[in-house]
C-alpha positions in Angstrom: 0.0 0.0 0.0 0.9 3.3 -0.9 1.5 5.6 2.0 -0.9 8.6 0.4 -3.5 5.6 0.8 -2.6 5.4 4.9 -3.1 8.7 5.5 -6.5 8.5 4.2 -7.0 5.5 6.7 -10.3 6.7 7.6 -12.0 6.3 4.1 -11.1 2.7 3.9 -14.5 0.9 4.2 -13.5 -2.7 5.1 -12.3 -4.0 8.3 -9.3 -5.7 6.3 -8.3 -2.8 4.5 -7.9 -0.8 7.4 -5.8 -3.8 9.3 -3.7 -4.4 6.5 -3.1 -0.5 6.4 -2.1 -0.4 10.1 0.3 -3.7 9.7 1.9 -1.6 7.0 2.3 1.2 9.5 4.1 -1.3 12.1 1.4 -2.7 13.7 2.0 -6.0 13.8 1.1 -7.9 16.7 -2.2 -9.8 17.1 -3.5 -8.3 20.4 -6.6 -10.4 20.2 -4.7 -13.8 20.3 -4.8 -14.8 24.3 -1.8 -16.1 26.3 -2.2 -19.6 26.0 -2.2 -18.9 22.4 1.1 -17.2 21.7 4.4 -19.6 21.6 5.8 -17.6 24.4 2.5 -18.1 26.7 2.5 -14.2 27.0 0.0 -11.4 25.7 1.6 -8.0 26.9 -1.7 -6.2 26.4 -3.6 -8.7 28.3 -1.1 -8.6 31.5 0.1 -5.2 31.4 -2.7 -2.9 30.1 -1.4 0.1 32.2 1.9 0.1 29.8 -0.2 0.8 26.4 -2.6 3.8 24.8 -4.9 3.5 22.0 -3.6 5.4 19.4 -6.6 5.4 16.8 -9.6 3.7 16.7 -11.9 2.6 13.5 -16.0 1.9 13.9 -17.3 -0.4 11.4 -21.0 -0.6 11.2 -23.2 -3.3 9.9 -25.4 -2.9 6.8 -28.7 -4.4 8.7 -27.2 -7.1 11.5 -25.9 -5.4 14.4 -23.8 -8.5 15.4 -21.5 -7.0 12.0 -20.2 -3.8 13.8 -16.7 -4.1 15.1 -14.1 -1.6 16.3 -10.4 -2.1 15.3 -8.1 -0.3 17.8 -4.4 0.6 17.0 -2.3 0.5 20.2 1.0 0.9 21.4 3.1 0.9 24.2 4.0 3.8 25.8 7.5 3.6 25.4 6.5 2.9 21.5 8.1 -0.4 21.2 5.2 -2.7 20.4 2.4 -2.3 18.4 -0.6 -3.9 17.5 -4.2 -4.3 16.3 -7.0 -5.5 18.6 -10.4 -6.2 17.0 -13.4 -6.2 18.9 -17.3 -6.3 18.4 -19.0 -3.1 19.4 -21.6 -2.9 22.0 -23.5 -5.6 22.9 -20.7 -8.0 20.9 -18.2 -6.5 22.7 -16.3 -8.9 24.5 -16.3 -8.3 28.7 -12.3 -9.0 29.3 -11.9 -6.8 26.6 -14.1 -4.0 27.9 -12.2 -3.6 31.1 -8.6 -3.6 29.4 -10.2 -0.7 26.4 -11.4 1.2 29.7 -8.0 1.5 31.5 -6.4 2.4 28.4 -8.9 4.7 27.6 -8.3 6.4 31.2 -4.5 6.2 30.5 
């Protein structure tokens, strides 16, 4: 991707495209897989939420099914070493563990 396209990240419409324009910007860890999931049994997100921010967030919205809307959130650590992408759904498919991490980062 071409970088005049990233700084029109906002206009993407797809979930994908806006991913795949974040990985291009260096944000390349999968928040969303959990600990036991990762090689190294470790999600930094998930244990240490006070060391991150949200740097952007995108909304997607569903045509007609509610259970379509997501949010994608950009985040890094504060010392800007690690970033990544978590994906989430948005209100009611929002998941809980997720909620209370997005809230202290939120406060952060």
């Amino acid at each position: 991707m071409k970088m005049e396209i990233l700084k029109h990240i906002g206009e993407m419409e797809t979930l994908s495209q806006v991913t795949a324009a974040l990985w291009e910007q260096g944000y390349t860890i999968d928040f969303n897989l959990r600990s036991d999931q990762l090689p190294q049994g470790q999600n930094l997100l998930e244990e240490s939420p006070f060391n991150f921010q949200i740097d952007r967030s995108y909304r997607f919205e569903g045509e007609s099914d509610p259970e379509d809307e997501a949010i994608v959130y950009a985040i890094s650590s504060i010392e800007g070493t690690l970033k990544g992408i978590l994906v989430d759904g948005y209100g009611t498919s929002s998941q809980e563990d997720w909620q209370q991490i997005i809230a202290i980062l939120k406060k952060a």
